[in-house]
N, C-alpha and C positions, 0 to 999 in steps of 0.2 A: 949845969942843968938847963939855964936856959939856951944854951946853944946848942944842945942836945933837941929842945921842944921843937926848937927853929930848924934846925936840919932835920927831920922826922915832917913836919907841917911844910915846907916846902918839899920836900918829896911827895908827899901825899899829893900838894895839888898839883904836880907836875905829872903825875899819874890822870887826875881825874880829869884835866885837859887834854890828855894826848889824842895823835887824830887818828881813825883806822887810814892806814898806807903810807903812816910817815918812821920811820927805823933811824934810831941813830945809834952810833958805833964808832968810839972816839968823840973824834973829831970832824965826823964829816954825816949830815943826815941824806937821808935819802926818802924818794919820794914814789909811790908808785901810783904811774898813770897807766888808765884803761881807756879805749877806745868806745864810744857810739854802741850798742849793741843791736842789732837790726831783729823786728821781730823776727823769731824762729831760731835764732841763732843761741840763746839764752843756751841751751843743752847742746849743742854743738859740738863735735867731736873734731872738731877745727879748732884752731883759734877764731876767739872772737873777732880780730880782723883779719883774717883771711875768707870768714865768713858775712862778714860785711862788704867786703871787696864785691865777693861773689854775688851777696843778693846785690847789691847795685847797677854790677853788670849788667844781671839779669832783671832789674827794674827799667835800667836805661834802652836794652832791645825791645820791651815790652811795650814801650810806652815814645818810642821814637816816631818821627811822623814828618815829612818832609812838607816844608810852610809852601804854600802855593800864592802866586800873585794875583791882582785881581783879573787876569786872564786864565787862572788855570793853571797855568806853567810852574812845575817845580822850581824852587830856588833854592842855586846853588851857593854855597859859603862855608864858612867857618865861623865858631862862636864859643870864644871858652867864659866860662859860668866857675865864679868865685863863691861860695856859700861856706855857712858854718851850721853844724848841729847845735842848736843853743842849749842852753842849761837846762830846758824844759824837754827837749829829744826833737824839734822840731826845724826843720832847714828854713835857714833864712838869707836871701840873696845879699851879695857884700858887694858886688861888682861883677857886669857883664860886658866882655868885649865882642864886638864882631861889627863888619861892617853894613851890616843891614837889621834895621828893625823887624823884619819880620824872624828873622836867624834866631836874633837873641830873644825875641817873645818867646818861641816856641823853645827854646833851652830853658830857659826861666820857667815854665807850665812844666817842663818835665821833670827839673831839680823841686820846685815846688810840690810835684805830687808824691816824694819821698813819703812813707809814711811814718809816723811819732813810735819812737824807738826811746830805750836806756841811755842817757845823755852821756856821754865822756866822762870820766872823772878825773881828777887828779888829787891825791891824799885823801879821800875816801868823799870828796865834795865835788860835784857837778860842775862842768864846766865847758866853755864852747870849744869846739874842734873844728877846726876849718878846713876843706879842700877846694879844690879845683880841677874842673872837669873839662875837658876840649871838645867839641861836637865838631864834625863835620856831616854839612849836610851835601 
């Protein structure tokens, strides 16, 4: 009887801990991860990141703007921008390369003006997603 109570009591709280997006089967658990959700996208007849993709794209030609020197002169370069969507839905810079400060200031203003989105998940918990983006200006 008491090994009956004991297996009945550890079932139960193996239930009332479980996480939404974690499945196990066997011998092997699985996990499901979601991507960033970009506003607008929540009802989306895409996937969620295909339609993240998209508004990015379409935030990055928006918001693109070639750094000028202090003479006026466009500057030309390259500059790729490391960031992550943190736990909170907001981009935070991890590392910027390029070979001129002004390049990479203005990549940095424009990955920063991403706007606060549905954060990543993974097993139904919040978490950072990283990418990387390459600018040429």
């Amino acid at each position: 009887m008491k090994n009956l109570f004991l297996i009945v009591f550890l079932f139960a709280g193996a239930t009332v801990f479980a996480q939404d997006g974690v499945n196990f089967s066997g011998n092997t658990m699985t996990t499901k991860e979601t991507p960033p959700v970009w506003p607008g996208c929540e009802q989306s007849e895409k996937s969620k990141k295909a339609c993240f993709q998209e508004k990015l794209v379409q935030h990055l030609k928006e918001n693109y703007k070639f750094p000028k020197d202090a003479d006026g002169k466009i500057i030309r370069g390259k500059s790729v921008v490391s960031f992550i969507i943190n736990k909170e839905g907001q981009p935070e810079i991890t590392k910027v390369e390029g070979p001129r400060k002004e390049l990479n200031d203005e990549a940095k203003r424009i990955i920063l003006s991403i706007p606060k989105m549905q954060p990543g998940e993974l097993a139904g918990k919040p978490v950072a997603v990283s990418y990387k983006v390459p600018f040429t200006f």
